[in-house]
N, C-alpha and C positions, 0 to 999 in steps of 0.2 A: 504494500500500500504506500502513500505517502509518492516522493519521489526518489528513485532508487537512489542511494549512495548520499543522498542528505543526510548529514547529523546537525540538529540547533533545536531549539525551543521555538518561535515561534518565525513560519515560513512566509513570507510576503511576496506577494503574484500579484502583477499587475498582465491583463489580455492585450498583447500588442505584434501585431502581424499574424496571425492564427497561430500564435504560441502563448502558452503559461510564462513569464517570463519575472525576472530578479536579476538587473541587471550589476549592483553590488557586487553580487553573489555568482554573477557568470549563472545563472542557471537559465534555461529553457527549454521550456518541454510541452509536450503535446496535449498533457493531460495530468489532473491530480486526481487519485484517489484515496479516501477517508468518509466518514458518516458528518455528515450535516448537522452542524450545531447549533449554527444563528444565521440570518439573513438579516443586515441588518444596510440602511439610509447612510450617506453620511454628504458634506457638502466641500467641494475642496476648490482651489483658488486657481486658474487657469490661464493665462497668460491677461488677468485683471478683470476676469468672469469668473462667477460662482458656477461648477458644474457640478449637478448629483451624479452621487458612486453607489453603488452596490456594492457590499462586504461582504462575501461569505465568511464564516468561521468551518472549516473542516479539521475533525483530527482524525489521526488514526493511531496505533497503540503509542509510537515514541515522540510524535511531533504535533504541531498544531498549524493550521494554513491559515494564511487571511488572503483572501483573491478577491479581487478590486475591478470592477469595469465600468464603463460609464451606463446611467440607467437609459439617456436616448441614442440607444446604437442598436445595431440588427444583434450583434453579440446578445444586445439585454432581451429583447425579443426573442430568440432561441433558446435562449434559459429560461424566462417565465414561462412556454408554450410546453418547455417540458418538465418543472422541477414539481409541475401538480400532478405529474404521475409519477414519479419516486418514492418509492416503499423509505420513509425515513430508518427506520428500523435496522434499513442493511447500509452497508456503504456503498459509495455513488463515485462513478469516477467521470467528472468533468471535466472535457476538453474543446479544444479550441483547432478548428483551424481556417487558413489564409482565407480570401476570395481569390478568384481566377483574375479576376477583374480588378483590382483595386487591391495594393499591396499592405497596406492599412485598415483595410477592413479584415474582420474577423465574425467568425460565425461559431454558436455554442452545439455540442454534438455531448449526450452522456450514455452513461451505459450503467446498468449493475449486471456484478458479475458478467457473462456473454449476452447478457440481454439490451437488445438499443433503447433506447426512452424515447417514444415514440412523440411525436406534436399533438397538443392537442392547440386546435383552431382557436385563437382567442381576436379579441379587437386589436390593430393595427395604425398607426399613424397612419393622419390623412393628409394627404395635401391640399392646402388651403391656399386661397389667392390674397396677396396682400398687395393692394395695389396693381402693378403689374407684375409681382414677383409673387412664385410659390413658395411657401415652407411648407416643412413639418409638421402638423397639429401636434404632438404627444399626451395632451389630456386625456384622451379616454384609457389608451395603454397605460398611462401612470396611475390613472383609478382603479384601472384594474390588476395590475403587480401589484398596487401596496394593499390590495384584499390576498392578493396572492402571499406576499409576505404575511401579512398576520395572521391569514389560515397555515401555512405552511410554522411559522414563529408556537402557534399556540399547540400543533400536533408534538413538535421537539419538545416543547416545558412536561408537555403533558405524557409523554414516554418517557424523558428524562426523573417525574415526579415518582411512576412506575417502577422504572429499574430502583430509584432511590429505597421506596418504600418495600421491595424486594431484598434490597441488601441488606435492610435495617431487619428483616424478618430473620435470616439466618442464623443457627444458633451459635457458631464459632465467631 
């Protein structure tokens, strides 16, 4: 699990050209696997824009991940479309790769154990007309990741409270 041949406490991945990447650290890789711990917001300073990030927190027995992407990228799209069919229970191994098209874009691909995590169809940015110029819409996709986040957020506490109150049962 993890990434082969890492030794450290706690692993920082940022998604950049369809690779796991820590560039500190020289690592990049295709993919990390560990159990899902947290999904969590956060907001970071961009060349003097605030952009929202997605955290994951994954660990597996000896390490802990934090993997970082931006929330409006296709990247964040392929992970909300499939991290609502992830059995939390098992570990998940998320990965990342390139576009054909565009060496900067990155698209999320996961799997447990040999099985693929399949898409499920959710809402998508729209393009809107501003003026004479299109953007992005991302409202609807942002309402509906951060239902995704706190239904996926409330299953983790709530198996985490499980196994807790399991261990506390044992008689040694």
């Amino acid at each position: 699990m993890g990434i082969e041949n890492y030794q450290g406490n706690v692993l920082w991945l940022t998604i950049s050209g369809g690779k796991l990447v820590n560039k500190k650290k020289e690592i990049s890789a295709n993919a990390y696997t560990g159990f899902l711990k947290k999904i969590e917001l956060r907001t970071d300073d961009y060349e003097g824009q605030e952009v929202e990030k997605v955290l994951l927190t994954l660990k597996d027995k000896d390490e802990t991940a934090k993997v970082q992407f931006t929330f409006e990228s296709w990247y964040s799209i392929g992970f909300f479309e499939r991290i609502i069919n992830v059995d939390i229970t098992k570990a998940v191994t998320i990965g990342a790769m390139p576009s054909d098209q565009n060496e900067k874009m990155s698209f999320c691909w996961m799997k447990q154990g040999e099985t693929k995590i399949v898409k499920t169809d959710m809402v998508k940015p729209e393009n809107t007309l501003i003026g004479k110029r299109q953007i992005k819409d991302w409202t609807k996709f942002i309402e509906a990741a951060h239902k995704i986040i706190s239904d996926i957020n409330s299953k983790i506490d709530f198996v985490s409270s499980e196994t807790k109150d399991e261990q506390e049962q044992l008689p040694f």
